[in-house]
VMD Tcl script that draws the C-alpha trace (Angstrom):
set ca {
  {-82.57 -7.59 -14.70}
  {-80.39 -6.17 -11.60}
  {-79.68 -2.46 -11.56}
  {-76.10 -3.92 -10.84}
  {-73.54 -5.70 -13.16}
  {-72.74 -9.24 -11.17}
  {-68.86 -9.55 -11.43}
  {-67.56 -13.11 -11.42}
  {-64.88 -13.60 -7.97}
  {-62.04 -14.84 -10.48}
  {-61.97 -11.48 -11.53}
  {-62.43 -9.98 -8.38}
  {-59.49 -11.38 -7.07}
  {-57.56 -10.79 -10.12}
  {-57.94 -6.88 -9.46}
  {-56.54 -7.81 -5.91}
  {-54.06 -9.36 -6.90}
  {-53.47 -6.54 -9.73}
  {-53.47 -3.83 -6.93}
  {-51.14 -5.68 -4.19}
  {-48.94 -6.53 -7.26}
  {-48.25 -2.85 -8.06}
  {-47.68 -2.27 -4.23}
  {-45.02 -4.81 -3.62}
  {-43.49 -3.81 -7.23}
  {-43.32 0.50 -5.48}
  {-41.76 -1.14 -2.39}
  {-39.57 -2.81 -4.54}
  {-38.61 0.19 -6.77}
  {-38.54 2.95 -3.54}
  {-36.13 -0.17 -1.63}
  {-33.45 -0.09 -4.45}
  {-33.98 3.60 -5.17}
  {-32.84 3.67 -1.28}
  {-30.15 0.87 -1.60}
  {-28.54 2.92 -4.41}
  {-28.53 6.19 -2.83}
  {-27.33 4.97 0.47}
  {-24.64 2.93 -0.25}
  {-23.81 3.14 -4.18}
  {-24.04 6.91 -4.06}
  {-21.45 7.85 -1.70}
  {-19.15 4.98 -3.48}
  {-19.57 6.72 -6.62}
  {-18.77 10.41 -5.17}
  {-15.35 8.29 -3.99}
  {-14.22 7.80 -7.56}
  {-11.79 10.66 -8.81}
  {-12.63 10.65 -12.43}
  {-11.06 13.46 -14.40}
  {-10.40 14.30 -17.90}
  {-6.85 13.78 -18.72}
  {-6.40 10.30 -16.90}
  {-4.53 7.82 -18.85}
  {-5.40 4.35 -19.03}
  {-3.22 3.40 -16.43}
  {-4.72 5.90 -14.06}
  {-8.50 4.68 -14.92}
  {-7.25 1.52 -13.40}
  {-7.49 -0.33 -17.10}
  {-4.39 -2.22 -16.14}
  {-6.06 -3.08 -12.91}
  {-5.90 -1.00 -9.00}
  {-2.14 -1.64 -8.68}
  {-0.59 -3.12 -11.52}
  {2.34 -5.28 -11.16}
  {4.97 -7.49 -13.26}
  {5.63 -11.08 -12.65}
  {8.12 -13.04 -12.76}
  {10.04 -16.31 -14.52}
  {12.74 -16.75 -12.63}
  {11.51 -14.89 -9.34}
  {8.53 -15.82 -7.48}
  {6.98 -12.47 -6.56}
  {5.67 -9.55 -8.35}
  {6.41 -5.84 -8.04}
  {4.97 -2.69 -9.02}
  {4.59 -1.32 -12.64}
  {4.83 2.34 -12.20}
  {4.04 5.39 -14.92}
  {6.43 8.46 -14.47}
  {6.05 11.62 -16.25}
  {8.98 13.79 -15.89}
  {9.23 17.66 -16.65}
  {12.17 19.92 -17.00}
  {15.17 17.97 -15.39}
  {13.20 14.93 -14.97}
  {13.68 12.52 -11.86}
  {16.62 12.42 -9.41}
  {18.35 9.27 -10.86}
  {18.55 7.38 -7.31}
  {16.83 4.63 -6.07}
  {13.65 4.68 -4.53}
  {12.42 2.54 -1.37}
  {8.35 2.47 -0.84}
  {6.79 -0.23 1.20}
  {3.31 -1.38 -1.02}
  {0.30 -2.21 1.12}
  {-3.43 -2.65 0.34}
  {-5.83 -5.35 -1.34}
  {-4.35 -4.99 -4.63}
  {-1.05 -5.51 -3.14}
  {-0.30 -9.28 -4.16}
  {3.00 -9.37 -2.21}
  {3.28 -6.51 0.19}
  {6.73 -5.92 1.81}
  {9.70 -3.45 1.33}
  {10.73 -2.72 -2.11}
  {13.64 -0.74 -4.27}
  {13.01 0.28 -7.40}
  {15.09 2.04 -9.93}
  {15.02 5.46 -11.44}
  {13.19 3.58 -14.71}
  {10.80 1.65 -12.27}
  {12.70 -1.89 -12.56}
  {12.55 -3.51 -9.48}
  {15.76 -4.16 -7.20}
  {15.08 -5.66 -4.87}
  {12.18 -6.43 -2.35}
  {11.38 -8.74 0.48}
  {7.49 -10.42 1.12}
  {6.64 -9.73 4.78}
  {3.66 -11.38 6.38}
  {3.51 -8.39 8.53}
  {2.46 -5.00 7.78}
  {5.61 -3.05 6.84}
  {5.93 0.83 6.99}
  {8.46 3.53 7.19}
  {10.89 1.96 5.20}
  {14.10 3.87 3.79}
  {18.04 3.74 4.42}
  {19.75 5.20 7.31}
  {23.18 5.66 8.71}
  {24.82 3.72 11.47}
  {28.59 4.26 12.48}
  {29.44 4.37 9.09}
  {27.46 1.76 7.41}
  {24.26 2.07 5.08}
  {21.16 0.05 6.62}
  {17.52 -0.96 5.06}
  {15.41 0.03 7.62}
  {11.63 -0.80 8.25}
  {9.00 -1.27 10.88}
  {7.13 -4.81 10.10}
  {4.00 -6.21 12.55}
  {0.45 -6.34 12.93}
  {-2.28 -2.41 12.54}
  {-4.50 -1.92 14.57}
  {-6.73 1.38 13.46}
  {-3.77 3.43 12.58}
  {-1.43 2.54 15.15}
  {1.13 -0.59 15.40}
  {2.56 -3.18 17.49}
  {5.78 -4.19 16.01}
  {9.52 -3.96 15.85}
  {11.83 -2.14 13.84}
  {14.53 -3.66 11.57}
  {17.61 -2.93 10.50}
  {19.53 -4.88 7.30}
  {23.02 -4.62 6.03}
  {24.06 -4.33 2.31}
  {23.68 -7.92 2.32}
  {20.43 -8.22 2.94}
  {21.23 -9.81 6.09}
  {19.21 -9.14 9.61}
  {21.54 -7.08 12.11}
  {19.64 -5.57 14.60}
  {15.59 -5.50 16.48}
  {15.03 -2.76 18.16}
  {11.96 -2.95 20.56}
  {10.81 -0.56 22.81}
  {11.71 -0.53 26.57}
  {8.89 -1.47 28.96}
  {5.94 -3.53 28.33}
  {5.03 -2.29 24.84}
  {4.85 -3.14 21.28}
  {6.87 -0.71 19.07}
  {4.63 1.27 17.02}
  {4.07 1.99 13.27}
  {4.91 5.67 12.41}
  {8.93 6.68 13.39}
  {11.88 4.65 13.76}
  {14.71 7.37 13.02}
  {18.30 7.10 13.71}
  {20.43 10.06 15.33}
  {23.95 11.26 14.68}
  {24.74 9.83 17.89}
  {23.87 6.71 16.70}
  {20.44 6.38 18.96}
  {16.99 5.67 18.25}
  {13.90 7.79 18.05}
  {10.89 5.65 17.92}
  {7.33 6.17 19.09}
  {4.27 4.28 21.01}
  {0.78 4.09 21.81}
  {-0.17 3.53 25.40}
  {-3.35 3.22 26.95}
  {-4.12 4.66 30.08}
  {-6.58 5.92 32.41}
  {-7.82 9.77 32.26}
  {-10.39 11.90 32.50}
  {-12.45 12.69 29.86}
  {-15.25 14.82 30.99}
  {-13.54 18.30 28.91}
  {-14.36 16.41 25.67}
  {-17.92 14.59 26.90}
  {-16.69 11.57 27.97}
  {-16.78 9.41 31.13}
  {-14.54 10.50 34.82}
  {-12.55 7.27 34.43}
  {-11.54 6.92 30.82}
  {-9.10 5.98 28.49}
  {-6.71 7.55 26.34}
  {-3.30 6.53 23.93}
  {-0.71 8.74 25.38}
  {1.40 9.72 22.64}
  {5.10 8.05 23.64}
  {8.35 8.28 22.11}
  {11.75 7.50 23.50}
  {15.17 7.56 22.57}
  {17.19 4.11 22.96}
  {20.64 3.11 22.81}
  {20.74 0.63 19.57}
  {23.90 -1.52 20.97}
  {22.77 -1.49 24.61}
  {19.05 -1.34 24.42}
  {19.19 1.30 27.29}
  {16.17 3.69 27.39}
  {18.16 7.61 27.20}
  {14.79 9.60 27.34}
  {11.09 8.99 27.26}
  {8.55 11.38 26.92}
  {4.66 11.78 27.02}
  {2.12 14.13 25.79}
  {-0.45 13.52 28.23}
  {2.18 15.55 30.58}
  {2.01 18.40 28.87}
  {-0.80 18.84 26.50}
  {-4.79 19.10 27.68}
  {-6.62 16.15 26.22}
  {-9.61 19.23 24.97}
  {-6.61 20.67 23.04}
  {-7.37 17.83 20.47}
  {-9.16 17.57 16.82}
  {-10.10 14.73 17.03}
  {-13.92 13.77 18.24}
  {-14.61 11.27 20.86}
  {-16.62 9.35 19.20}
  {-18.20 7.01 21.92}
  {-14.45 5.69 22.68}
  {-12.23 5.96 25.63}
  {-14.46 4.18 28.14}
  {-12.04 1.12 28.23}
  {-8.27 -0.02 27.71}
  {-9.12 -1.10 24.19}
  {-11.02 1.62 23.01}
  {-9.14 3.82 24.05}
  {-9.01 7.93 22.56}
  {-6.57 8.53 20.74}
  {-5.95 12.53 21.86}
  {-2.74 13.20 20.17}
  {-1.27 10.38 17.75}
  {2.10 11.34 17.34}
  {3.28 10.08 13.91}
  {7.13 11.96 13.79}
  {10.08 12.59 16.10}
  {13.24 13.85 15.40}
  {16.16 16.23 16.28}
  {17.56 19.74 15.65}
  {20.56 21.02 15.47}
  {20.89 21.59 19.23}
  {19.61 18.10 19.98}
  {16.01 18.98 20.97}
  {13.23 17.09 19.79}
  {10.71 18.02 17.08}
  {7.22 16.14 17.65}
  {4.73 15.70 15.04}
  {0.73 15.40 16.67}
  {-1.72 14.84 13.59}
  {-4.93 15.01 16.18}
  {-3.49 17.93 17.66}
  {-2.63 19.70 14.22}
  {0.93 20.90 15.37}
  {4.57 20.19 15.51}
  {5.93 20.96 18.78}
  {9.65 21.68 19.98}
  {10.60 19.38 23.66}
  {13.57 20.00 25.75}
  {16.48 17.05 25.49}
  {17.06 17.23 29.13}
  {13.54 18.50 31.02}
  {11.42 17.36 28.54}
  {9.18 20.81 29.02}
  {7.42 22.35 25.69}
  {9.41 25.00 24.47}
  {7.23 26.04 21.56}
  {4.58 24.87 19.46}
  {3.29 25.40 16.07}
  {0.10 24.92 14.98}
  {-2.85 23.99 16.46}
  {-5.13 25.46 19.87}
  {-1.78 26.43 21.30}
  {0.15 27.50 18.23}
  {2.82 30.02 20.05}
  {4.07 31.56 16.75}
  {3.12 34.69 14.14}
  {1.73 33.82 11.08}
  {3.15 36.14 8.27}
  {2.07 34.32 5.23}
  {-2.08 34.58 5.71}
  {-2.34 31.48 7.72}
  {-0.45 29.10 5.11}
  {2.09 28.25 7.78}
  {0.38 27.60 10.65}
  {-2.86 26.19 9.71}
  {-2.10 22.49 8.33}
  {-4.27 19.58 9.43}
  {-3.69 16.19 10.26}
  {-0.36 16.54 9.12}
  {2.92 13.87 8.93}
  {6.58 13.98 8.93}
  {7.42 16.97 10.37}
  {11.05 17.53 9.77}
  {14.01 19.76 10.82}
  {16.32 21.30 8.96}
  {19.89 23.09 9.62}
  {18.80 26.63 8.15}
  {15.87 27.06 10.48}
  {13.33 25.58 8.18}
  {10.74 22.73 8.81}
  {9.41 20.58 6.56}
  {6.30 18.44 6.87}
  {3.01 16.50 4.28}
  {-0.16 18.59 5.71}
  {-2.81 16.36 4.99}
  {-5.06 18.73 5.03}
  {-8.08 16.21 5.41}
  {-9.09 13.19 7.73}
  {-11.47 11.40 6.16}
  {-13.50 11.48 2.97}
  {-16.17 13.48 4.40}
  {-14.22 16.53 5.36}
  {-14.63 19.82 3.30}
  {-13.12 19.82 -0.01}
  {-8.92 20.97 0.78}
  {-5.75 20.01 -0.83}
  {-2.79 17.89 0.38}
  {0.19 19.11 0.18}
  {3.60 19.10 1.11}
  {5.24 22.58 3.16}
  {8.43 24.12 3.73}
  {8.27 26.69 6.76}
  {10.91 29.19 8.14}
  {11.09 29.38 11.49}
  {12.14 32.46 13.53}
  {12.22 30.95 16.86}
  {13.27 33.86 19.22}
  {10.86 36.23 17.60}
  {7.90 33.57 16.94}
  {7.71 34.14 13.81}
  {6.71 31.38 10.79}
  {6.63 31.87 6.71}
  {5.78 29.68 4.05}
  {8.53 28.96 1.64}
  {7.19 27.02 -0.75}
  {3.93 24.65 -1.22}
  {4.12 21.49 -3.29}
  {0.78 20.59 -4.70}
  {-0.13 17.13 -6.79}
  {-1.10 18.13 -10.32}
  {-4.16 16.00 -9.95}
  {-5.43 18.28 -6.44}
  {-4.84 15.13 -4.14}
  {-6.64 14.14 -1.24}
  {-4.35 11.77 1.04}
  {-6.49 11.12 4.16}
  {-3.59 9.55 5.88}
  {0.33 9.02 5.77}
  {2.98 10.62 3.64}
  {6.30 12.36 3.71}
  {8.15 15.50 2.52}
  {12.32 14.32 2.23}
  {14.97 17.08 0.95}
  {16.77 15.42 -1.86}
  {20.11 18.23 -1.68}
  {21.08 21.11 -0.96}
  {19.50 22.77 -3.49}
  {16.39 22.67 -1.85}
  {14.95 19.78 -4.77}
  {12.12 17.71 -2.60}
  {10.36 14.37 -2.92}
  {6.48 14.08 -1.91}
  {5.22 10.83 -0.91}
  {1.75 11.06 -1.23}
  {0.53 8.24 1.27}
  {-2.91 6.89 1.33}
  {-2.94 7.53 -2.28}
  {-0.51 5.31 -4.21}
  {2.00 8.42 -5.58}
  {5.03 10.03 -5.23}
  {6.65 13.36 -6.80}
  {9.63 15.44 -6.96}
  {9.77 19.35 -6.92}
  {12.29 22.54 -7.48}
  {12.92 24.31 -4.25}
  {9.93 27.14 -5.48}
  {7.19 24.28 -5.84}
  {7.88 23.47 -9.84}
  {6.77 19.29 -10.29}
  {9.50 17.73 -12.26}
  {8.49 14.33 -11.60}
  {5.38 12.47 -11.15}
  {5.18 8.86 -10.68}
  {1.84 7.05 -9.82}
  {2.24 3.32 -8.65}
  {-1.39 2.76 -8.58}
  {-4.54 3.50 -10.73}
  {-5.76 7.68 -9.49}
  {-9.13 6.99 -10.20}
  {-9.02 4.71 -7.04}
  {-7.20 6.24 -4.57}
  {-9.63 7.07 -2.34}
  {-10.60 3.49 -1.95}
  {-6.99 2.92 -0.42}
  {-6.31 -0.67 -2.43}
  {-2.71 0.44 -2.92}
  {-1.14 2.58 -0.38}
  {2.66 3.18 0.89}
  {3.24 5.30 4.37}
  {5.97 6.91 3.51}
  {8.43 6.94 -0.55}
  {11.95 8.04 -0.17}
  {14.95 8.10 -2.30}
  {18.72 7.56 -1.98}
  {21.95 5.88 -3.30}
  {22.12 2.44 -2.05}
  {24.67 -0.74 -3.00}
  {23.84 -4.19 -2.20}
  {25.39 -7.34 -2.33}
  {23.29 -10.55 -1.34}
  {24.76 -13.27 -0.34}
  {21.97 -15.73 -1.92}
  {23.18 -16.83 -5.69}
  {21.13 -15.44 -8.82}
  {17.92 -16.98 -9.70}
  {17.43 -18.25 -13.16}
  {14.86 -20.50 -14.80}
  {15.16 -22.34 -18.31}
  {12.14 -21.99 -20.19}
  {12.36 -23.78 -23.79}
  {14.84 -22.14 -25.45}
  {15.58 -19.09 -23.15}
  {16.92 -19.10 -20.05}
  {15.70 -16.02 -17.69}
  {18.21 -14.67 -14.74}
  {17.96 -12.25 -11.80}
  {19.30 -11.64 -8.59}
  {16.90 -9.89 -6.04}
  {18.80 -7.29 -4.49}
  {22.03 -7.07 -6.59}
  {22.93 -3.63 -7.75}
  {26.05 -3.62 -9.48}
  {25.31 -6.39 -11.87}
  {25.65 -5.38 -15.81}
  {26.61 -8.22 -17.49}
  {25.69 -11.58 -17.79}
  {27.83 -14.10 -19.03}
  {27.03 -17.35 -20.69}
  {29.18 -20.26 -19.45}
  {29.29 -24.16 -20.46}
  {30.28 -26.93 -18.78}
  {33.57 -28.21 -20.14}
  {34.82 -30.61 -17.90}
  {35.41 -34.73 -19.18}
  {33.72 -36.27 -15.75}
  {32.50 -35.01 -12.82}
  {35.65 -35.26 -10.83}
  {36.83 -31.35 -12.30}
  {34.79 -28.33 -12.89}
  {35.62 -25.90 -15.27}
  {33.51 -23.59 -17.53}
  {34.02 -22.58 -21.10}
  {32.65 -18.82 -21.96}
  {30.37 -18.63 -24.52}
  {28.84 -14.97 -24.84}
  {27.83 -12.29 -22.64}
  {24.24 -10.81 -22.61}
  {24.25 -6.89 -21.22}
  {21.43 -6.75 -18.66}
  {18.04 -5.37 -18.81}
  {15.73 -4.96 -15.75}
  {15.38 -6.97 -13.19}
  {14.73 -9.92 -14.89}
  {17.24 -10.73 -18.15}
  {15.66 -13.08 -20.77}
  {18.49 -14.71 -22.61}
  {17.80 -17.31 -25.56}
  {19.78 -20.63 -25.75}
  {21.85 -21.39 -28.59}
  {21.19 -24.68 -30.31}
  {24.40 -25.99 -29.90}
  {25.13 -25.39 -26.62}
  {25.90 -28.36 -24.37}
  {23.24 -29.46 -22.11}
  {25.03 -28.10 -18.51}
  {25.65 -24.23 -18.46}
  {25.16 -21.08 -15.50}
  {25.09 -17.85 -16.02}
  {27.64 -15.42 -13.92}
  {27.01 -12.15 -13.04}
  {29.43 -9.60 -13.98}
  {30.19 -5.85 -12.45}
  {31.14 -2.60 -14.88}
  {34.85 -3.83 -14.72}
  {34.32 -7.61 -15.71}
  {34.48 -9.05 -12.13}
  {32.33 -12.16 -11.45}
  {30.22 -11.28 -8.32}
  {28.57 -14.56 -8.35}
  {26.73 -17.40 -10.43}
  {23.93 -19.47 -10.79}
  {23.15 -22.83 -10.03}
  {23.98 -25.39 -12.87}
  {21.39 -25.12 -15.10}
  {20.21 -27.86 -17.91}
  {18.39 -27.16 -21.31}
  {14.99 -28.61 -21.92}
  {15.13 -32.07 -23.05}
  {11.65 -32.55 -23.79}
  {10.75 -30.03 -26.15}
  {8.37 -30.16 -29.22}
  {7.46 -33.86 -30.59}
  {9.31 -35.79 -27.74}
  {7.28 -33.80 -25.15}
  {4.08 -34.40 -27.11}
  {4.55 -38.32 -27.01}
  {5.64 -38.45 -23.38}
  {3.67 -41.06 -21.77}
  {2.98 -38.72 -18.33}
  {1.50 -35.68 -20.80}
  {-0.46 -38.96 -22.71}
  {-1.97 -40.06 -19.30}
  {-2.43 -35.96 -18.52}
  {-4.54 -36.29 -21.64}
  {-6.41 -39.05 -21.26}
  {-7.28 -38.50 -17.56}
  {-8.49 -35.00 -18.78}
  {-10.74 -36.07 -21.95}
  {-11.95 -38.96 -19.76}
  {-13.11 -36.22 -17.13}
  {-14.70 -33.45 -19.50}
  {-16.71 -36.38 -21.51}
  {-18.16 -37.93 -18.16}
  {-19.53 -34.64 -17.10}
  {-20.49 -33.55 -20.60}
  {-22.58 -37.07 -19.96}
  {-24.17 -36.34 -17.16}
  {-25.49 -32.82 -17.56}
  {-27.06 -34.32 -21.18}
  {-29.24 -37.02 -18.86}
  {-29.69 -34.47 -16.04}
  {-31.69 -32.56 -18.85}
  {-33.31 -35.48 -20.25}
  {-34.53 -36.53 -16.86}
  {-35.77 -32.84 -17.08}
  {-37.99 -32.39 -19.88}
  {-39.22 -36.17 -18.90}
  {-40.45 -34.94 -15.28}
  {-41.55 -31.53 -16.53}
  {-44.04 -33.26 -19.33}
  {-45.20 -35.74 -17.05}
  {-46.36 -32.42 -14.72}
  {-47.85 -31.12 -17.52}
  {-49.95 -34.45 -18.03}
  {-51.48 -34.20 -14.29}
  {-52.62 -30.07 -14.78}
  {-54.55 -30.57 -17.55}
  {-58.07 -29.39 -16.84}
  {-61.23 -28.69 -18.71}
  {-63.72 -25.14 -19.10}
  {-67.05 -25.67 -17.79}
  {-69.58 -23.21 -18.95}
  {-72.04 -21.50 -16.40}
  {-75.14 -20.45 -17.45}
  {-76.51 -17.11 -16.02}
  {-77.82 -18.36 -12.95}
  {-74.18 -19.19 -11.99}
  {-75.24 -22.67 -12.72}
  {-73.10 -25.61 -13.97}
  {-74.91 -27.71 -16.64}
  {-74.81 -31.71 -16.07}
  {-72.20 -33.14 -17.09}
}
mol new
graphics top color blue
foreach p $ca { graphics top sphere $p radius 0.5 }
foreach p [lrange $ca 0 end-1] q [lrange $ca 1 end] { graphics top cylinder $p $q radius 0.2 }
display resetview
């Protein structure tokens, strides 16, 4: 007998293939362990999960939810509002929804409630959308075109009350209007801004001799005329190492440019001097109307001014919207972070007096989210009167609220799901609010649906009433209406149900607060194929047929595609059937 115990090869390789089994299975396990922590991880830490979220807010009504539509053919946000003390400032607010949960992106008006208004589908990007005054006349205005990693190349619009196109405004020279300020002076000129690329040196911030930067541009223009009244650069006046913002490997051509400065605000004071907004520079800077020289600057590597409230008023990051007001106090949304990897701080909008002889700047007040946001880009601080009430747009995260002049939140409305915002899937530059009346000239929309009839009219804001009217003419020679009841209105969209003996021609007209008739609907006809007679309609028969024909071939085929199946898998079976042979001890087969 051998000292040693002969092992058989079969099981020799089966230990093999044992041990390389549990190999490939720790490479397996150690690879997704990896997967997870590199990119599921860091997804996870995006989420903003807290305790007292509401449904809406956990994103159980989906990342931006939204309200369709019977008788119009786009959808528009569903907001939740929670008011405090006085509640919300009754006017109408204009926000521009962007981001993939944004089924129809464009310029929209809702009311106080959240009902919609009115709101246009651009192809375009659209941004900094609100109403301004020219000589004498209320506009929509709004920057639409295409984004190219934070900046734009667009135009800027301007619509009347009736929703009708007036003006483009482009800038002069060769270059496309950008994204973040189109503002309109008392002089009835426009501030706008733009991104141009040209060659500098970049050596003071480790990059190449001949590089390239975005000058920050912004120029005032005639709107009638088109003439160019001022232009102005930063790259004339500011040191490119003064900047936040790191390099990055760009700026060593025109289309990577560096973006130094990124202006994102311009407008004027009192005196007519221009108040400039640099988010990579982290300051709001004051240039001369006529010289264009710096004559102060807060903020920032060259901040010229006192701090007197611990830092609060001069240490904002990345901000946006800076903004000028009569009593010597500036207004602007500090960001306060640039990207989700920055150390944990709060956005928030400021109020700041100024004491510009003496260089001196205080914090007023602070307005913080309740929910400690985090808006990595955009947003807006607008005084709502003189009582010093405020509304905080919120930006990159889909949100807006409204303060008392000491910071208190009295509203808080949230047109996206919180838990999300981070992820940027619905997102609005800048949220504003104001009176506005419009009158389009397109008639009301309405849709007959069965037995109701549904009516709206995009855009139309004195409408309260709508009345029911029947045709009561003997031919079609004379037209004339008969009333037959009026409906008050509810929303944007007013759902209205039929009565049974109404005649089968009727409209709808839309009524003001005194009873006048600002316009009507197309002629409308009830449903004649309702119930039984639509059942036995020969189309919805051949709908029917067509269908059952259709569901029973393919039920059909996938019953012989598994027949065929089980027929080719036994016949397999048939051809691997094999037989044990014994072996004796000498590793010898027996005859067979």
């Amino acid at each position: 007998m051998s000292p040693w115990t002969w092992t058989s090869p079969y099981a020799r390789r089966q230990r093999l293939r044992l041990s390389g089994g549990h190999v490939v299975t720790a490479g397996v396990v150690i690879s997704l362990v990896y997967l997870f922590y590199v990119f599921v991880v860091p997804q996870l830490l995006r989420f903003r999960f807290r305790t007292d979220l509401s449904s809406y807010d956990l994103g159980l009504y989906g990342f931006g939810p939204s309200k369709s539509y019977v008788s119009f053919d786009y959808e528009s946000p569903v907001l939740e509002i929670a008011e405090f003390e006085s509640g919300c400032d009754p006017r109408y607010t204009l926000i521009a929804p962007r981001g993939d949960s944004i089924a129809h992106p464009g310029p929209t008006i809702l009311d106080a409630q959240g009902n919609l208004v009115w709101m246009k589908y651009n192809w375009g990007t659209t941004q900094d959308f609100k109403i301004q005054r020219y000589r004498g006349e209320d506009y929509l205005t709004y920057w639409e075109g295409g984004e190219i990693e934070g900046r734009g190349y667009g135009s800027w619009f301007m619509l009347d009350s009736s929703y009708t196109q007036r003006y483009v405004i482009n800038p002069v020279g060769n270059y496309g209007g950008d994204l973040h300020e189109f503002t309109i002076t008392t002089e009835g000129t426009a501030l706008v801004s733009v991104y141009d690329p040209i060659p500098a040196d970049l050596t003071s911030v480790g990059g190449p001799e001949l590089g390239w930067i975005f000058d920050g541009v912004f120029q005032e223009i005639d709107i009638e005329t088109g003439e160019l009244l001022f232009e102005w650069r930063a790259s004339k006046h500011y040191p490119i190492n003064g900047t936040y913002e790191n390099l990055g490997g760009r700026g060593r051509d025109r289309t990577s440019a560096f973006d130094f400065y990124h202006i994102n605000s311009v407008a004027k004071n009192d005196e007519g001097n221009y108040i400039v907004s640099a988010r990579h520079y982290h300051s709001v800077s004051c240039v001369d109307q006529n010289t264009g020289f710096v004559l102060w600057t807060l903020g920032g590597k060259m901040n010229d001014f006192v701090d007197n409230s611990d830092g609060e008023a001069t240490n904002f990051a990345w901000q946006h919207d800076a903004r000028w007001h009569n009593n010597n106090t500036l207004t602007l949304f500090n960001n306060a972070v640039h990207s989700g990897r920055d150390p944990e701080s709060e956005s928030r909008g400021l109020a700041i007096q100024l004491d510009i002889p003496e260089r001196q700047a205080k914090l007023l007040a602070a307005y913080y989210h309740p929910q400690q946001m985090r808006s990595v880009s955009q947003g807006n601080v607008q005084v709502l009167d003189d009582a010093g009430r405020v509304l905080v747009g919120w930006g990159h995260s889909a949100a807006y609220s409204e303060f008392s002049a000491n910071g208190q939140l009295l509203c808080n409305v949230h047109f996206g799901a919180s838990a999300f915002f981070t992820f940027g899937r619905v997102v609005s530059y800048r949220a504003f609010k104001s009176d506005w009346v419009g009158y389009p000239q397109t008639p009301p929309d309405a849709e007959v649906d069965g037995d109701k009839v549904f009516v709206s009219w995009n855009g139309a804001t004195e409408v309260t009433t709508w009345r029911l009217e029947v045709w009561d003419s003997d031919g079609l020679d004379e037209v004339a209406f008969g009333v037959i009841a009026q409906f008050e209105k509810t929303g944007f969209e007013t759902e209205i149900e039929i009565p049974k003996d109404l005649g089968p021609l009727f409209r709808l007209a839309a009524l003001d607060s005194m009873g006048n008739i600002l316009g009507v609907t197309d002629l409308l006809q009830k449903d004649q194929g309702t119930g039984l007679e639509s059942f036995l309609n020969v189309q919805n028969w051949m709908t029917r047929i067509a269908l059952t024909t259709s569901v029973g071939g393919l039920l059909v085929g996938l019953y012989r595609c598994i027949g065929c199946g089980k027929l080719f898998k036994r016949a397999r079976s048939r051809s691997s059937d094999y037989q044990l042979l014994a072996v004796n001890e000498n590793d010898e087969r027996p005859p067979v």
